[in-house]
C-alpha positions in Angstrom: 123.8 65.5 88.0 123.1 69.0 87.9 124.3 69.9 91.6 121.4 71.5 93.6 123.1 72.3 96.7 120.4 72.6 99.7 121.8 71.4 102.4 124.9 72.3 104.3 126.4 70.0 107.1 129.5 71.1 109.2 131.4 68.8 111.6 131.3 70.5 115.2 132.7 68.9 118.3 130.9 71.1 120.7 127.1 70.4 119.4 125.4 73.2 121.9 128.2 75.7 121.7 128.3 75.5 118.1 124.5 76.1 118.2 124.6 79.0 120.7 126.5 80.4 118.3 125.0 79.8 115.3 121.4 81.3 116.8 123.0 84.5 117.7 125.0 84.5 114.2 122.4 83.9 112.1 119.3 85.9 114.5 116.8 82.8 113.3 113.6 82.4 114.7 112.8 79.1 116.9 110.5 78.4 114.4 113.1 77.6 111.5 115.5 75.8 113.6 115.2 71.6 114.5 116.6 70.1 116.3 117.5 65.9 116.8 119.9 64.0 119.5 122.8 64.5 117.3 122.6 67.5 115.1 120.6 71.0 115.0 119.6 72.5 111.4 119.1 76.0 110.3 115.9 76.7 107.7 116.4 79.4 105.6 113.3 81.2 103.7 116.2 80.3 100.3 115.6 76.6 100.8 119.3 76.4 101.7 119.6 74.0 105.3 122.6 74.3 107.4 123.5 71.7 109.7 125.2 71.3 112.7 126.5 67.5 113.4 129.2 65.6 115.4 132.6 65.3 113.9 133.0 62.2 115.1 129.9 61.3 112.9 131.0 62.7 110.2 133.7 60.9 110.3 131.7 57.4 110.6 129.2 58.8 107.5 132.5 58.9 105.3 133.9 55.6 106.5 136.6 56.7 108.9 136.4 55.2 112.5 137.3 58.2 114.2 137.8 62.2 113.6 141.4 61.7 112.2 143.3 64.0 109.7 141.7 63.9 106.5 138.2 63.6 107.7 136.0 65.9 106.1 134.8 68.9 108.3 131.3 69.3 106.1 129.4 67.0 103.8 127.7 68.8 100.5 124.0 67.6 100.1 122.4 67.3 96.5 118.3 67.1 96.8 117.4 64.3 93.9 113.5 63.9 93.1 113.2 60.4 93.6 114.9 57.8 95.2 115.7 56.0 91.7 117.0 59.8 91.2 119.5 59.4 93.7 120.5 55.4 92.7 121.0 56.7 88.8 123.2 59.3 90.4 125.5 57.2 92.3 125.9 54.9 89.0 127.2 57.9 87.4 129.6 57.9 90.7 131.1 54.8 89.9 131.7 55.7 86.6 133.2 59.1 87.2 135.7 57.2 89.4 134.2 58.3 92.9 133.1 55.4 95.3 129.7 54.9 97.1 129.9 55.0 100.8 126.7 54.5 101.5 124.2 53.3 99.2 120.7 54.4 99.0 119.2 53.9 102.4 115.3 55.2 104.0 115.4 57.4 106.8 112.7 59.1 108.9 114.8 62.1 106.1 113.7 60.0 103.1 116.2 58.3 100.7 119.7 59.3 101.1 123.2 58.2 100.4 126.9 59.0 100.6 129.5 59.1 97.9 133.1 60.6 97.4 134.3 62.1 94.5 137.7 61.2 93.0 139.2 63.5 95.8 137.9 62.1 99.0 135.5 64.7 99.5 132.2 63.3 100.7 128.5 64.5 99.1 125.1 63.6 100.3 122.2 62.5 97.4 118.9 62.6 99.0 115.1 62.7 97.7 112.6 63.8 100.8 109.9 62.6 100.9 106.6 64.5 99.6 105.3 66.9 102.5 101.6 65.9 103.7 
């Protein structure tokens, strides 16, 4: 995997406050911001996503039933091409010595899964779908 870090996702346990200030921080225009029932994202001219998303869910997306110590604050997202892109990628996971958390799953997002590396530390390998 040749990491192509686009998207950004930080743990927040105030999801409008941490947006409120995120908008003034960043001075985005409404247009480049979405926003879902549990997360807001930031859309940067770069490509580069930032996301804002319960800790609490965070915690569930790494395998932990709550927000304890040791629960990852952020989750590093790699973009893959395909979804057999993303598969061949968490093979190499497993043979690395990281685990799969979640394996390839479809999502209104596209194709997406969770792994940790050797550490703990929790990434994100997803392939969007082609824009119409």
């Amino acid at each position: 995997m040749k990491p192509d870090i686009s998207i950004i996702t930080i743990g927040v346990d105030d999801l409008e406050r941490a947006f409120e200030f995120y908008r003034t921080l960043f001075d985005i225009e409404d247009s480049q911001i979405g926003a879902g029932e549990d997360h807001v994202a930031f859309f940067f001219s770069s490509g580069l996503s930032f996301v804002l998303f319960p800790r609490d869910q965070i915690a569930q997306t790494a395998g932990k039933p709550d927000a304890v110590a040791g629960t990852p604050g952020f989750v590093l997202s790699h973009r893959a091409e395909t979804a057999a892109a993303v598969d061949a990628i968490l093979d190499r996971v497993l043979v690395a010595g990281g685990a799969v958390v979640t394996p390839g799953t479809e999502s209104e997002w596209g194709y997406s899964a969770y792994f940790a590396d050797s550490e703990g530390n929790i990434w994100e390998v997803m392939a969007t779908p082609p824009a119409n």
